[in-house]
C-alpha positions as CSV (number, residue, x, y, z in Angstrom):
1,X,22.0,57.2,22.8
2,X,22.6,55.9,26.2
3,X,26.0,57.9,26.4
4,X,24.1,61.2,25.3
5,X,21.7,60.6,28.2
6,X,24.9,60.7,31.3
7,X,27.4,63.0,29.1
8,X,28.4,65.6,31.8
9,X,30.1,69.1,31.7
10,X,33.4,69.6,33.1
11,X,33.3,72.8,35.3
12,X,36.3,74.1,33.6
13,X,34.0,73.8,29.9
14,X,30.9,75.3,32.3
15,X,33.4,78.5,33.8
16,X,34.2,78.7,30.0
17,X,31.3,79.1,28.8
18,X,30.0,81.5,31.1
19,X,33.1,83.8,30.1
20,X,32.5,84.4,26.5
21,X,32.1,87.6,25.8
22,X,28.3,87.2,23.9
23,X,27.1,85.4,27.3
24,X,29.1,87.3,29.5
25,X,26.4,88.8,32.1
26,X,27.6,91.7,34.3
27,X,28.9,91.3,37.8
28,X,27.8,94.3,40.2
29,X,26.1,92.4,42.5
30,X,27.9,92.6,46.1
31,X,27.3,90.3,49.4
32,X,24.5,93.0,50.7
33,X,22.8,92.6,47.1
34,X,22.6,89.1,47.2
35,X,21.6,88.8,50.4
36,X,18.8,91.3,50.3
37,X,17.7,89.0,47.0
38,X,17.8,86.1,49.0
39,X,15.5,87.7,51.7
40,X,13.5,89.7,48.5
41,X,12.8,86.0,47.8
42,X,12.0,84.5,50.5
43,X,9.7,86.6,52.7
44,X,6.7,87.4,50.7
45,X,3.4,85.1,50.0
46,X,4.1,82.2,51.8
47,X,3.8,84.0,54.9
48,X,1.1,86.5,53.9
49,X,-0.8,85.0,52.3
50,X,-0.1,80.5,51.9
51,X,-0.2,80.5,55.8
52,X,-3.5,80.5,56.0
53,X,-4.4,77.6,53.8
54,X,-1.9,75.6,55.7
55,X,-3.4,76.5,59.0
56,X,-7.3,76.6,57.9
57,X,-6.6,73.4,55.6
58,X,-8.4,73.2,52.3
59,X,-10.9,70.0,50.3
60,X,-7.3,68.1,49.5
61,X,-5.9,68.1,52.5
62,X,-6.4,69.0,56.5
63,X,-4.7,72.3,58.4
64,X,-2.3,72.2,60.9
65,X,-3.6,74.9,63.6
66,X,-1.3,76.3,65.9
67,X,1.0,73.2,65.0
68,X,2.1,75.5,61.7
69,X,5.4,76.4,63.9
70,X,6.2,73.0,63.7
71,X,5.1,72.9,60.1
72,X,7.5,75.9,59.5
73,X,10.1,74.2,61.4
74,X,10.2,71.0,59.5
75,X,10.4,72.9,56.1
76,X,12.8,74.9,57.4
77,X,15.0,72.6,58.2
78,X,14.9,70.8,55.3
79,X,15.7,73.8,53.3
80,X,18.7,73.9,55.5
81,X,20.5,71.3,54.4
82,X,19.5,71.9,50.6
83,X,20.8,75.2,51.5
84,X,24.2,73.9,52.6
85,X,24.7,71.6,49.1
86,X,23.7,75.1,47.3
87,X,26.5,76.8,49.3
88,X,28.8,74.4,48.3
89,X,27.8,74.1,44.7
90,X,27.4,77.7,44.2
91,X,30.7,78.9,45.4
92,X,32.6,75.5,43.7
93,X,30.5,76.7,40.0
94,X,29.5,80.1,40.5
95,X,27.6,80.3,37.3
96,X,23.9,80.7,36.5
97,X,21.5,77.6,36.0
98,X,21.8,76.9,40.0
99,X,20.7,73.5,40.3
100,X,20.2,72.6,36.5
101,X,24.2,73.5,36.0
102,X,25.4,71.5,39.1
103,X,23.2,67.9,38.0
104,X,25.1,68.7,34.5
105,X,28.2,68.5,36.3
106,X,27.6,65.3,38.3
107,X,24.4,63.5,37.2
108,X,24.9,63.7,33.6
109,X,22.4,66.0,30.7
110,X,19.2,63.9,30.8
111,X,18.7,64.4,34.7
112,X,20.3,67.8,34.2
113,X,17.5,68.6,31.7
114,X,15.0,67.0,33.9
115,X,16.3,69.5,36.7
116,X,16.0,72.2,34.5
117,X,13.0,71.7,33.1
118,X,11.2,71.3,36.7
119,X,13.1,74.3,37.8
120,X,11.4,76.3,34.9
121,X,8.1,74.4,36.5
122,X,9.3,75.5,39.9
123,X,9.8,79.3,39.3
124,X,7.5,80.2,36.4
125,X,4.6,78.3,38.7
126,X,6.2,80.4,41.8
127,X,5.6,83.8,39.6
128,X,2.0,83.2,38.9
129,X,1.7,82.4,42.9
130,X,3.2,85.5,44.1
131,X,1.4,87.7,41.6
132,X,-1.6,85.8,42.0
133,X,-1.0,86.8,45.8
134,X,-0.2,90.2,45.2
135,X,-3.4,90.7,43.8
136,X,-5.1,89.7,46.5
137,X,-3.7,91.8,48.9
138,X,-3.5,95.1,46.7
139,X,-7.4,94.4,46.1
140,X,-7.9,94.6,50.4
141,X,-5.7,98.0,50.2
142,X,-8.6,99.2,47.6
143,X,-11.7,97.9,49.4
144,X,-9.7,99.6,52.2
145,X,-9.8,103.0,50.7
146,X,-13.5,101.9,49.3
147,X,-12.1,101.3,45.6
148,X,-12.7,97.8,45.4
149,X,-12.4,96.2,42.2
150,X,-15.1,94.1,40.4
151,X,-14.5,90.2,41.0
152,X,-14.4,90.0,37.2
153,X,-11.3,91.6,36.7
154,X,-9.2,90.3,40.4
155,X,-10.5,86.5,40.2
156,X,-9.0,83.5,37.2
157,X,-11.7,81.8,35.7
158,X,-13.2,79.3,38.4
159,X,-12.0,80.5,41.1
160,X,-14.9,82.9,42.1
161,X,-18.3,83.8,40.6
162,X,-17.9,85.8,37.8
163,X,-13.9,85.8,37.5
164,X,-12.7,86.3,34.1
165,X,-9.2,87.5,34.6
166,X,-6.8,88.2,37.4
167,X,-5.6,91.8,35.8
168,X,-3.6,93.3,38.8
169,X,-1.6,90.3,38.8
170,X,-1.3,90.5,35.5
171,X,-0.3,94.1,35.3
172,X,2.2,93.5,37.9
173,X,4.2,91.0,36.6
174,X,4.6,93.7,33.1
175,X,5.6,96.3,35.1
176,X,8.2,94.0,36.7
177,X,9.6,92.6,33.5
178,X,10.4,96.3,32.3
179,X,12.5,96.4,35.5
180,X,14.6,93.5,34.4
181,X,15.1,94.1,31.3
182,X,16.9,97.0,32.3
183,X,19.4,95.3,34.3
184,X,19.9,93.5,38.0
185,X,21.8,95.7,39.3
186,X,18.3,98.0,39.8
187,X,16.3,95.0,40.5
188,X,18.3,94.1,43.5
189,X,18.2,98.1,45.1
190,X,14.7,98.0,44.5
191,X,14.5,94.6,46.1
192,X,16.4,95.7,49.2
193,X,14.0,99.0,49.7
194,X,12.0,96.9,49.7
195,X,13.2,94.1,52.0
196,X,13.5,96.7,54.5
197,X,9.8,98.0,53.9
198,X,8.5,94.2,54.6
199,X,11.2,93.7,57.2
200,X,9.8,96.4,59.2
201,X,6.2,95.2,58.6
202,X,6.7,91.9,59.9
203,X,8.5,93.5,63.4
204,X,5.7,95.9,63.6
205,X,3.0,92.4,63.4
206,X,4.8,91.0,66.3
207,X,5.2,93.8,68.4
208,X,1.8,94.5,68.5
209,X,0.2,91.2,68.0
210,X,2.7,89.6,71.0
211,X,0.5,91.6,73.7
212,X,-2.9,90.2,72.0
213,X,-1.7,86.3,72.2
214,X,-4.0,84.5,73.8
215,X,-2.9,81.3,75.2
216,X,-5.5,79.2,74.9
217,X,-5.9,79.7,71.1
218,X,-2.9,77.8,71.3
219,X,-5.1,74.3,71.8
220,X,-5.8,72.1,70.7
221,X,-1.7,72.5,69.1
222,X,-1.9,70.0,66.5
223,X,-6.2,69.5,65.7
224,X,-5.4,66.7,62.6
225,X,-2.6,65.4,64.3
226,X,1.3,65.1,62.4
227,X,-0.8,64.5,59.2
228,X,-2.1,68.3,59.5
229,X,1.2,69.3,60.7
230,X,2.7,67.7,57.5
231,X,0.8,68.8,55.2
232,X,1.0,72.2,56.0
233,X,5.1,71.6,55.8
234,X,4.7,70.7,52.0
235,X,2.6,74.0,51.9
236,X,4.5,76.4,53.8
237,X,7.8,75.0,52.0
238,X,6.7,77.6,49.3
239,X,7.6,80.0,52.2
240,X,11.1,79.0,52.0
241,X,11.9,79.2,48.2
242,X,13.9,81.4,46.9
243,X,17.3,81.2,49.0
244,X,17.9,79.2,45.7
245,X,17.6,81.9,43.5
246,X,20.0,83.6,44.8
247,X,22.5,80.8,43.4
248,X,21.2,81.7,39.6
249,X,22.7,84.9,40.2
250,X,26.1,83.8,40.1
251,X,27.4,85.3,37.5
252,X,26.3,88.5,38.2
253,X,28.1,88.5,41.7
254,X,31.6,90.3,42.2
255,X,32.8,87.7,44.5
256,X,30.8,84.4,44.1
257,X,32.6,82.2,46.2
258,X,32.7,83.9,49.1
259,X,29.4,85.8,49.1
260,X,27.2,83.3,47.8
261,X,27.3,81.2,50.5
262,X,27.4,83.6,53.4
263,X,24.3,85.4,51.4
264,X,22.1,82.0,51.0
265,X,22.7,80.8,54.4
266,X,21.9,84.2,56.4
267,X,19.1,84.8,54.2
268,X,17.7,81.6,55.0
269,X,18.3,81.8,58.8
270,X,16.6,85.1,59.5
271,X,13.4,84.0,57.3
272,X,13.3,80.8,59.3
273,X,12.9,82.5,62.7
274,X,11.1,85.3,61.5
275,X,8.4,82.7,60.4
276,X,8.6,80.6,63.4
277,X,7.4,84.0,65.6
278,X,5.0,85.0,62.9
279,X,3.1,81.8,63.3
280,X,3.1,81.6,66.8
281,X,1.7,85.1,67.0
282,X,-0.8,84.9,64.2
283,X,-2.5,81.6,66.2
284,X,-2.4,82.9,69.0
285,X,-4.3,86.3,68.5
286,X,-7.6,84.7,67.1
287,X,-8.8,81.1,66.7
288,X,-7.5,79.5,63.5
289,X,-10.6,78.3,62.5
290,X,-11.3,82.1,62.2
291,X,-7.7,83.1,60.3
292,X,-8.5,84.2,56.7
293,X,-6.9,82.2,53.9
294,X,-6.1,84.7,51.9
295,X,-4.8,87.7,53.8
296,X,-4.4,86.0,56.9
297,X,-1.7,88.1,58.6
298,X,-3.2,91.9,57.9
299,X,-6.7,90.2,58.3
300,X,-5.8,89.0,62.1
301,X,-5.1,92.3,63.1
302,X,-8.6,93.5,61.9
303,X,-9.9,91.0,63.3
304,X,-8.7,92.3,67.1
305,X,-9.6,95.9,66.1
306,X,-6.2,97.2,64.4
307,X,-7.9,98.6,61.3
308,X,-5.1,100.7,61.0
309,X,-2.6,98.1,61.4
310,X,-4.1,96.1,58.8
311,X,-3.8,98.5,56.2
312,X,-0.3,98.9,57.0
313,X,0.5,95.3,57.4
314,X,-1.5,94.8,54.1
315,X,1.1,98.1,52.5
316,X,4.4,96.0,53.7
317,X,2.5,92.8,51.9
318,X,2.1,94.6,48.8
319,X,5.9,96.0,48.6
320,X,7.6,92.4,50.1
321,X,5.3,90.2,47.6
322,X,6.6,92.8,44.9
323,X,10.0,91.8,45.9
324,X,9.3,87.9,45.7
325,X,8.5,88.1,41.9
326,X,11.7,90.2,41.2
327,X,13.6,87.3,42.6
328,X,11.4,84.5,41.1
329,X,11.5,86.1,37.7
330,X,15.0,86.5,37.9
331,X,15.3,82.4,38.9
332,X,13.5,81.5,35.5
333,X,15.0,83.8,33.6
334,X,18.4,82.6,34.7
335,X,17.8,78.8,34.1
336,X,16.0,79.7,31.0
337,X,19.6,81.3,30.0
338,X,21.6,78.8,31.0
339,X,19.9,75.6,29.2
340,X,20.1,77.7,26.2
341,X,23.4,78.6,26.5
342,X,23.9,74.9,26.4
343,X,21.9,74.3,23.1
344,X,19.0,72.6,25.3
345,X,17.0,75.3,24.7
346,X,16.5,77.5,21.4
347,X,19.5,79.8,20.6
348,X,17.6,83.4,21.0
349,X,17.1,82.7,24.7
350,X,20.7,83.2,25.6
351,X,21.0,86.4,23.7
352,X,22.6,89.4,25.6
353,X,21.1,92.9,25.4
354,X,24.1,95.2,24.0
355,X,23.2,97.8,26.3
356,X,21.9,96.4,29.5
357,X,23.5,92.8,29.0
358,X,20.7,91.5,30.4
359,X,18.7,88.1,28.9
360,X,16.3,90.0,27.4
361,X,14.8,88.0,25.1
362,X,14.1,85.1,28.2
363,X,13.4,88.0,30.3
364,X,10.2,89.2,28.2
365,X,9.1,85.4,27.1
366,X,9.0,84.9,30.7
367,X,7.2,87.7,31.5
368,X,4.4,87.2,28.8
369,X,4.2,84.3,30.3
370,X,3.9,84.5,33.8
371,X,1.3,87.2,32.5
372,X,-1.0,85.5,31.4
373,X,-1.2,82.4,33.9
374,X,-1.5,84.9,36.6
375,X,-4.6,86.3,35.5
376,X,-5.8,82.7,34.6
377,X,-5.0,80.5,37.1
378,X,-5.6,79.8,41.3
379,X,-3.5,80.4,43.4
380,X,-3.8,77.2,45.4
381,X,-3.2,74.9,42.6
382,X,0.1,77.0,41.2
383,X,1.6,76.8,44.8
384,X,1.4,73.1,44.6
385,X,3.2,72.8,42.0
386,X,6.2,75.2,42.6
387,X,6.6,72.8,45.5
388,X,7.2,69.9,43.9
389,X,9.5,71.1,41.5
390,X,11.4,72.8,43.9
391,X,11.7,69.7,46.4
392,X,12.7,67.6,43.2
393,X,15.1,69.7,42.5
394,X,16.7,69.9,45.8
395,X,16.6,66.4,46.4
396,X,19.3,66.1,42.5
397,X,21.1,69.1,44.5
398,X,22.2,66.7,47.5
399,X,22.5,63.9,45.4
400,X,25.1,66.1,42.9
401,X,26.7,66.8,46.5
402,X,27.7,63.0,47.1
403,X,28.3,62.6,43.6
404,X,30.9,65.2,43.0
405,X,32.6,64.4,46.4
406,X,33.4,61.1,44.7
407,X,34.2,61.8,41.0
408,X,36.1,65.3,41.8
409,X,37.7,64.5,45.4
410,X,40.5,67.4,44.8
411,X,38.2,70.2,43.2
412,X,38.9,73.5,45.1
413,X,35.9,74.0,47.5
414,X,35.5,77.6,49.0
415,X,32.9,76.4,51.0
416,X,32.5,72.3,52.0
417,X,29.3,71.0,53.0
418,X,29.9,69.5,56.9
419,X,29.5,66.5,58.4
420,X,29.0,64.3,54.8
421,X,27.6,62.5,53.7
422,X,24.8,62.9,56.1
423,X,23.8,66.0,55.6
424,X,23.4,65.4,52.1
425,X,21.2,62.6,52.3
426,X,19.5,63.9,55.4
427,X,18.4,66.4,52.9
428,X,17.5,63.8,50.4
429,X,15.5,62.4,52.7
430,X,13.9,65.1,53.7
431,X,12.7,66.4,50.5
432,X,11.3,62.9,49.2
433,X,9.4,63.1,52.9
434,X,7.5,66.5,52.1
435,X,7.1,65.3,48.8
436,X,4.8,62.4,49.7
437,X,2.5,64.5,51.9
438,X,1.4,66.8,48.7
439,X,-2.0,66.1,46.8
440,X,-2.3,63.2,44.7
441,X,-3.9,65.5,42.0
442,X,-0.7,67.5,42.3
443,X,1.7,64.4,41.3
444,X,-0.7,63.4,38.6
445,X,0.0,67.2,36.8
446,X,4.0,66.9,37.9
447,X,4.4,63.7,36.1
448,X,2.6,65.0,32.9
449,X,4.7,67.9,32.8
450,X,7.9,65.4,33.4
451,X,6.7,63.5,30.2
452,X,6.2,67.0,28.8
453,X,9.7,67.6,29.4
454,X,11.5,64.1,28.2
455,X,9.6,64.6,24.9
456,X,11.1,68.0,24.5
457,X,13.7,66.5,25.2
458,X,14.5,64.0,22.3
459,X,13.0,66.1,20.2
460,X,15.2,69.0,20.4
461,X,18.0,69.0,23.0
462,X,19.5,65.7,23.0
463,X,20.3,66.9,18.7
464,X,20.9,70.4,19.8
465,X,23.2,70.2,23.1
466,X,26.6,71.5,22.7
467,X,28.0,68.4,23.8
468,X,26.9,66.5,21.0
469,X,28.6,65.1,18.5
470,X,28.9,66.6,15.0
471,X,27.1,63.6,13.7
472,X,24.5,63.7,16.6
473,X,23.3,66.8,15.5
């Protein structure tokens, strides 16, 4: 038993594996595809809409102000070095699973599982945030063009008076799962028209809102001190997901070990500035006592009498949020894939469409799914969540780093993390650090769903794995 638990997966048996022909997935997907993914899921509703929370604050914790550039700073650096064991990973395995695959090839199948299973937490939860955000801001287009709908049918359960379900999100999330299912190769054009559409939105905030700054909105910087400032770092990190996506597209990528690197770390370097100038604008146009938490960026620029550019800034919100959930939904359904491909998960998930070869089967349990949490969960409580998971993760991601450096010393390596071992464990370190600034409530629910996940576990995939014996299973 205690064998099964650290049992690893040679990356020859992993690029195996990935090469039969009924899991072969098809690879179209060129540098300009992957990175437009990586910025498809990246900018979206942790700037439009999460920002505000993590300026405002909230009942669990306290806001950071103007201090949210340094909040967006901090996470972004610390995404920066996860990124750089990614790059290294990604280009050494280029195969999908992302961080799930890499711990099964250094830290042995039970922390692999663990990975996986809190990577399922991490995207799945990050779905049901972005459509949960999408919602919200396709409801201010309406009440824009005086079409509001009723709070019954745009609000979860608890949430606001009279909320019964959140339908646009909902509906979105549907209509984004038909998309998949016919291939990922059309998701990723109509991610980068729409990466363009939101990139051009976000200039257009800061060229007009850089001429409204007011420098004294700017104090006091940091009102709750580093605690605010940190706080909103394990908030805003949400901001920041979904460079890793792009690394559960490897198999789908014509030339993984050059592009995936160069596509995660560009991707992750224009979103970090880009955010850095957003925040500093959006405090600095009105009070942040008076930003709105939850369409803070098109509702700043109402707020200063740009009606007009708060219906457009709400537009490019709509389209880059839309662009998020491709990328997120194509995450899950990737890890989903690859833990069943493994035998951790039940067979049917890694089935390949004949037609599309797409996962079709993960692609529409996920989308059901996602579904139906978005129209019946917050938003607040969902973001959380995707947090942790995703810091979790990237914390096994450096660790796998050190851990192959040791065990595989001669492994070819397109791309080699620098300076080690520091940046890995800066990373570490990093991750554990934002980690302990989320909501006690929010630990509480990650280590149920960690139990949830060991007794899954031993109940099925420690028998089922492929690495098992023939008398294990």
């Amino acid at each position: 038993m205690l064998a099964s638990l650290f049992r690893t997966k040679s990356i020859e048996q992993i690029l195996a594996d990935s090469d039969r022909p009924e899991h072969r997935l098809k690879k179209t997907l060129t540098v300009w595809d992957l990175t437009a993914l990586g910025l498809g899921g990246i900018i979206g509703t942790g700037i439009f809409v999460l920002v505000g929370t993590a300026v405002v604050g909230d009942a669990h914790r306290p806001g950071a102000g103007p201090g949210i550039v340094l909040s967006f700073i901090l996470s972004g650096v610390t995404c920066a070095l996860a990124a750089l064991c990614y790059a290294e990973f990604a280009a050494m395995i280029p195969v999908a699973g992302s961080a799930y695959t890499y711990s099964y090839a250094t830290l042995g199948e039970f922390l692999a599982w663990i990975t996986g299973w809190n990577l399922i937490l991490e995207y799945g939860v990050a779905c049901v945030a972005v459509a949960i955000g999408w919602s919200g801001y396709f409801n201010n287009i309406l009440k824009t063009l005086g079409l509001a709908l009723p709070a019954w049918a745009t609000h979860a359960p608890g949430s606001a008076e009279g909320g019964v379900a959140n339908l646009p999100a909902a509906i979105i999330v549907l209509l984004v799962t038909v998309v998949l299912v016919l291939g990922v190769k059309e998701s990723a054009r109509a991610t980068a028209l729409i990466v363009v559409v939101k990139l051009a939105v976000i200039v257009f905030f800061l060229a007009v809102g850089f001429w409204s700054v007011e420098p004294a909105n700017w104090s006091p910087f940091m009102p709750y001190g580093f605690k605010g400032v940190g706080a909103a770092a394990a908030i805003v990190f949400f901001a920041y997901i979904g460079f890793d996506a792009v690394s559960t597209t490897a198999e789908e990528a014509r030339n993984p070990q050059r592009d995936l690197p160069i596509s995660i770390i560009a991707s992750l370097s224009i979103c970090g500035v880009l955010y850095v100038l957003v925040s500093a604008v959006l405090t600095g146009i009105i009070p942040y006592t008076r930003i709105d938490i939850h369409a803070p960026v098109a509702e700043a620029l109402r707020v200063i009498g740009f009606h007009w550019g708060a219906a457009l800034v709400a537009t490019g919100a709509v389209a880059g949020i839309t662009s998020v959930l491709f990328v997120m939904m194509i995450g899950q359904i990737r890890v989903f894939f690859a833990m069943s491909r493994d035998g951790l998960l039940g067979p049917w998930l890694s089935k390949v469409h004949p037609r599309f070869r797409t996962p079709h089967h993960a692609t529409v349990l996920t989308g059901v799914g996602v579904a139906a949490l978005a129209a019946l969960v917050p938003i607040g409580e969902a973001a959380d969540m995707t947090n942790i998971g995703t810091l979790f993760a990237f914390a096994l991601v450096c660790a796998g780093v050190l851990v192959l450096r040791r065990i595989r010393p001669t492994q070819p390596r397109p791309f080699r993390v620098p300076f080690m071992p520091w940046i890995p464990l800066l990373g570490m370190a990093a991750c554990l650090g934002l980690m302990a600034f989320l909501p006690t409530i929010t630990w509480v629910r990650f280590g149920v769903w960690t139990v949830l996940g060991v007794a899954v576990y031993y109940g099925y995939g420690i028998r089922h794995s492929k690495l098992a014996a023939p008398t294990e299973s």
